[in-house]
C-alpha positions as CSV (number, residue, x, y, z in Angstrom):
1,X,-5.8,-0.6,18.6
2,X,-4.2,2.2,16.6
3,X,-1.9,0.8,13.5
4,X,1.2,3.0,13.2
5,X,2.2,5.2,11.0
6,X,3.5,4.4,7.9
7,X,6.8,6.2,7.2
8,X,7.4,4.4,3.8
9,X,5.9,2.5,0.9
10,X,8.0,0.8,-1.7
11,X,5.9,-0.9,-4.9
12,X,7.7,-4.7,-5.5
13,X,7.2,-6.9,-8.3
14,X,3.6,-9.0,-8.7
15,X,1.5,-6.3,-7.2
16,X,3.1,-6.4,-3.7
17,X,4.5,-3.4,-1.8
18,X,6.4,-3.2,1.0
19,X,6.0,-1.0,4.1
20,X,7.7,0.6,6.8
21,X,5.9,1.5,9.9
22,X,6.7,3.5,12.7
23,X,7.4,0.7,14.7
24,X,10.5,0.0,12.4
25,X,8.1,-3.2,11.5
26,X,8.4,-4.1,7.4
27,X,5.6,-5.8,5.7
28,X,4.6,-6.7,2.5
29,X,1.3,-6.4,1.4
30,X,-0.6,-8.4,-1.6
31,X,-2.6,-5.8,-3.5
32,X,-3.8,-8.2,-6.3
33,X,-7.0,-9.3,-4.9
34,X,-8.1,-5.2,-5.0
35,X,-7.2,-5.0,-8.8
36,X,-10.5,-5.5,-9.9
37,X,-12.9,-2.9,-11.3
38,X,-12.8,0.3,-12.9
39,X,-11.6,1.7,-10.0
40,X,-8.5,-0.2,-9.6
41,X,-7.9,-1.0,-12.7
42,X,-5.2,1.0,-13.4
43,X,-3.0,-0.6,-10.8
44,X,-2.5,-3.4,-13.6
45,X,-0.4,-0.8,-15.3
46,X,3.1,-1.4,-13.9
47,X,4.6,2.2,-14.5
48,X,1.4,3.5,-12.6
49,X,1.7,0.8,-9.7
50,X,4.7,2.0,-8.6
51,X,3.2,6.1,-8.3
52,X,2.1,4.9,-5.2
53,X,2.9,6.9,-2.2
54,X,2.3,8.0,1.8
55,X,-0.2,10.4,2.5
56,X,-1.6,12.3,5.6
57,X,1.6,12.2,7.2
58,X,1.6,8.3,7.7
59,X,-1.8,7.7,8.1
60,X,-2.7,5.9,4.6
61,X,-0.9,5.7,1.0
62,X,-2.4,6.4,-2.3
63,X,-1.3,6.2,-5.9
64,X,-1.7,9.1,-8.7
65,X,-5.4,8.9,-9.6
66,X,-6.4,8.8,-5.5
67,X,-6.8,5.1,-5.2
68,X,-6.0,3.9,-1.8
69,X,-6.5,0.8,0.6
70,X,-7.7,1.4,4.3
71,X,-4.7,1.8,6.6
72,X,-6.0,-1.0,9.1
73,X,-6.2,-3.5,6.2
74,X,-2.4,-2.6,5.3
75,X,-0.9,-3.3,9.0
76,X,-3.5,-6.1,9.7
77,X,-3.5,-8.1,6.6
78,X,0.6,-7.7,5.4
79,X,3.1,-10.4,6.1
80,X,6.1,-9.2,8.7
81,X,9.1,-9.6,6.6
């Protein structure tokens, strides 16, 4: 199955964010597990956390430094609000 797209991304408090898909469905999804690693690392870094953003018209987010979590892991693995 094909996730939707993701129309919005909104950063919350404790390294959640909370998305908006096409479907009209919110989630919130628990990025602190991923915050580990040079890669990542700068997520910790609340002013940076909330650069995050969609990209490819729906299809993924990303924040500033190109950081990013596969788009079937945000729809599969969120909590419905």
């Amino acid at each position: 199955m094909l996730q939707p797209r993701i129309l919005t991304v909104e950063p919350l408090s404790h390294y959640k964010i909370k998305l908006t898909f096409e479907t009209r469905e919110e989630k919130t999804f628990d990025v602190s597990p991923y915050i580990t690693g040079s890669w990542y690392e700068q997520l910790k870094d609340p002013s940076y956390f909330k650069t995050v953003h969609v990209v490819d018209d729906g299809k993924g987010i990303e924040w500033a430094g190109g950081q990013d979590i596969a788009p079937h892991e945000l729809y599969e693995n969120s909590e419905k609000r």
